[in-house]
N, C-alpha and C positions, 0 to 999 in steps of 0.2 A: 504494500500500500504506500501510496505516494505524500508529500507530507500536505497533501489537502486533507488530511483526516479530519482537521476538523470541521470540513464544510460535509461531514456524512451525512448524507439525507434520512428520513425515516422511512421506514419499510412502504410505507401510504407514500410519503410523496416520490418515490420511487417509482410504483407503480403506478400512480399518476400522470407520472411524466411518460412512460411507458404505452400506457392505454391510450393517452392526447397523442403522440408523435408519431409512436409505433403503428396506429391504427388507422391515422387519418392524412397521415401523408400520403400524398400522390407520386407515381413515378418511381415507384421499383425500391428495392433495398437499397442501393447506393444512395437516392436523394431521402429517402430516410434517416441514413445512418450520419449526412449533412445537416439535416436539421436536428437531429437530436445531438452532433458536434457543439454545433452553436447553445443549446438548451444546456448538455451537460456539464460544458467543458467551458466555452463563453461566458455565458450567463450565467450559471451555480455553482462553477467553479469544482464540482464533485468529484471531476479528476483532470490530472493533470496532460502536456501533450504528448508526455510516453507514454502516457497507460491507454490513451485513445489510439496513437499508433500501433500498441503492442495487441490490444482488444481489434482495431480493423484489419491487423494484417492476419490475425489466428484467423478469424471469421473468414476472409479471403480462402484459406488455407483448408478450412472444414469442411466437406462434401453437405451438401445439404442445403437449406437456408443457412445465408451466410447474414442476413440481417439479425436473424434468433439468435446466431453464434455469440454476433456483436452484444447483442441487450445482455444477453448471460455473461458474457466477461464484462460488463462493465457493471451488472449486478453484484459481479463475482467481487470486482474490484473498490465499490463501493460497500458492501455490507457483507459478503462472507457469504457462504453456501442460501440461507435465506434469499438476501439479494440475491443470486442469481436465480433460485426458480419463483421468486417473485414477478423480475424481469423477464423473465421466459414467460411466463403465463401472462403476464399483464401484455406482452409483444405479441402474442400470437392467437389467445382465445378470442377477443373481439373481431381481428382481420379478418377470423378464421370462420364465424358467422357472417360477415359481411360476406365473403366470398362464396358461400354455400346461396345467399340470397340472390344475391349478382349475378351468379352462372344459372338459379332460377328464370329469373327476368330475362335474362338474354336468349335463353332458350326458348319462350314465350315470342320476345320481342323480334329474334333475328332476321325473320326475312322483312321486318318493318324499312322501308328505304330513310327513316329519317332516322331511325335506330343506326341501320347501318353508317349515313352519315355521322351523328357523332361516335360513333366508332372510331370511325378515321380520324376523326378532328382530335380525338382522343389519343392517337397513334403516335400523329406529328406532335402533338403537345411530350408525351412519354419520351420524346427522341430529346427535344431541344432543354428538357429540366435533365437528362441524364447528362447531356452534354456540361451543364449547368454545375450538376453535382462532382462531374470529376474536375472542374476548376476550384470549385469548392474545398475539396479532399487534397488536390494537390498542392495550390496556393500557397499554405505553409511553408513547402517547400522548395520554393521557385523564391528565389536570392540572388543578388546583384554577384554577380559569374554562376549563375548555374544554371540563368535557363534554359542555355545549346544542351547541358546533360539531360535536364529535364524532358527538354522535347523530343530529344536523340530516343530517349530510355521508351516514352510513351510511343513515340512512332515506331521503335521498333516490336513493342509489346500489339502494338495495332498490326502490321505487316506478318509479325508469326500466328498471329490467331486467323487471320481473312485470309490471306495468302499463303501463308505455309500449312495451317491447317490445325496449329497446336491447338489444345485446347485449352484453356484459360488455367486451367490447376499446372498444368506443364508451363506454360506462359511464367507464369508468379515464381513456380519452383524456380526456373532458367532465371530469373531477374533476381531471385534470391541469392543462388549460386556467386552469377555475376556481381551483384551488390556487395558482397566477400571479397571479391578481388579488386575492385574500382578504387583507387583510391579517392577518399571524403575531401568533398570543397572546403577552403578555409574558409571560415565566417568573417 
């Protein structure tokens, strides 16, 4: 635990924050796991920016949802085995009904042509906040000399996944590897 111990939240407002960010954010677990940066880590201060680092890059690394990975280590790291299946359930039971309604509805509604159009409107909107969200995530780490590494690293983690084929868990592993040998920009 990081020495924000003393901004520890309680177990309620935990999952508070959990059930509001987790549940009702638009646009996938990356722009999620941005807004609840800003919420945890910004605003409440409840951990610090290794422990967000260390909690997004394990959740990258976890088969599965990797946004649930996220709320659980940052449960984990804010209150101890509680927090995390606090933040585990508070992240995933409410979505988890919303999304049993939703694929109801849609299955009612799909051949509705205005259905389908905000479908799409819905598409392009999910494309331009992801885009959104990985400025968000990276920003941190883009410093006066580092943004040619920065972009170098993401274009090539772009180029092995569409064009080489890797899949995204090989992609991270291979930038892992590499990030061991690169040597660190001075600040």
């Amino acid at each position: 635990m990081t020495e924000l111990a003393a901004a520890r939240p309680s177990l309620f407002r935990l999952a508070d924050i959990f059930v509001r960010y987790g549940n009702i954010t638009l646009g996938g677990g990356s722009a999620t796991i941005a807004v609840l940066r800003r919420e945890i880590l910004n605003r409440r201060k409840w951990i610090g920016e290794d422990d967000f680092t260390v909690c997004f890059a394990l959740a990258r690394l976890t088969p599965g949802t990797n946004l649930l990975a996220f709320c659980t280590g940052v449960g984990w790291i804010t209150r101890g085995f509680s927090g995390a299946i606090v933040a585990l359930l508070a992240g995933s039971i409410p979505c988890a009904a919303i999304v049993v309604l939703a694929t109801a509805l849609f299955s009612l509604w799909q051949h509705i042509s205005w259905a389908q159009a905000a479908i799409h409107g819905a598409v392009a909107a999910a494309v331009a906040v992801t885009v959104k969200t990985c400025w968000t995530i990276a920003h941190p780490y883009v410093r006066p000399g580092t943004s040619l590494r920065v972009a170098v690293i993401a274009g090539a983690a772009f180029l092995l996944d569409v064009a080489v084929g890797l899949s995204p868990i090989e992609v991270l592993l291979l930038a892992v590897a590499v990030g061991l040998f690169l040597p660190t920009a001075r600040a």
